[in-house]
N, C-alpha and C positions, 0 to 999 in steps of 0.2 A: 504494500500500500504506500504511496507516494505523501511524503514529508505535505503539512498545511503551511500553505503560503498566505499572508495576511500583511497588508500593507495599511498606514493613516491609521493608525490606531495608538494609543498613548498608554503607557505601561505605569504604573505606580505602586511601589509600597508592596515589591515582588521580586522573589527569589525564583532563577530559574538555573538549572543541571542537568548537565547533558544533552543540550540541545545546539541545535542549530539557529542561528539567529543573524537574520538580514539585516543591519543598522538604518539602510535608507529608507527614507519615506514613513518613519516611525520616530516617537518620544516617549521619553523613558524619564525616570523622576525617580530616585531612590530608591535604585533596582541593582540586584549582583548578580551577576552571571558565572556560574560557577563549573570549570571543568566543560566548557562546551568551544563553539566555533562559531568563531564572531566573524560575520563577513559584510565588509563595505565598498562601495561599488563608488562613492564620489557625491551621490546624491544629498539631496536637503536631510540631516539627521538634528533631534534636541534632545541634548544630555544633560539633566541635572542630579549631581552625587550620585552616577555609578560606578558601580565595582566592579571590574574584570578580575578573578580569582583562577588562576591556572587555565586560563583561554590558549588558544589556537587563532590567530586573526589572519585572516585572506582581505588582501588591500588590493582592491582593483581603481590602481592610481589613476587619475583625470588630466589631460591636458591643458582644459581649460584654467586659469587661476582659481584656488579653493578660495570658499569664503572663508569667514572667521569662524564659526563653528567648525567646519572641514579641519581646517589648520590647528584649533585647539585639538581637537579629538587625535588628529593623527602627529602632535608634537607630546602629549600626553603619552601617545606608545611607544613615542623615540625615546620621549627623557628619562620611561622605568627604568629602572638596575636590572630587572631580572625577567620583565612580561608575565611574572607569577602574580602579579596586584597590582591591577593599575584601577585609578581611581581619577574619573572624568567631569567634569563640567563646563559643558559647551556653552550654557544659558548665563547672561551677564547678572 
């Protein structure tokens, strides 16, 4: 049976493990993701205080210039020690 795809939808106050999870065209608000595979594609994404916890991230870079959400979210994954807990907020 094939994986649910679900887009525009906004996450809160939720813990999720072992999944797969598509960052674009979704918002997420004091969410950890634990032990799954975070993949991002370039698109409009809104993070506020999430936890990435032993992810796997798939980055399908953009050649257009990122916004500033784009750029926080994905200097956030540069600047971890270790990609084992990274913790995001894209929302000013």
């Amino acid at each position: 049976m094939p994986g649910i795809v679900s887009r525009y939808n906004i996450f809160q106050d939720s813990r999720f493990e072992k999944c797969i999870v598509d960052l674009d065209r979704q918002a997420f608000k004091d969410v950890t993701f634990t032990n799954s595979v975070v993949r991002y594609h370039g698109g409009a994404v809104s993070l506020s205080n999430v936890t990435f916890v032993n992810c796997r991230f798939v980055l399908d870079l953009f050649s257009a210039p990122a916004s500033q959400p784009q750029q926080l979210l994905l200097l956030a994954l540069l600047q971890s020690p270790d990609l084992r807990t990274v913790n995001v907020s894209t929302d000013s």
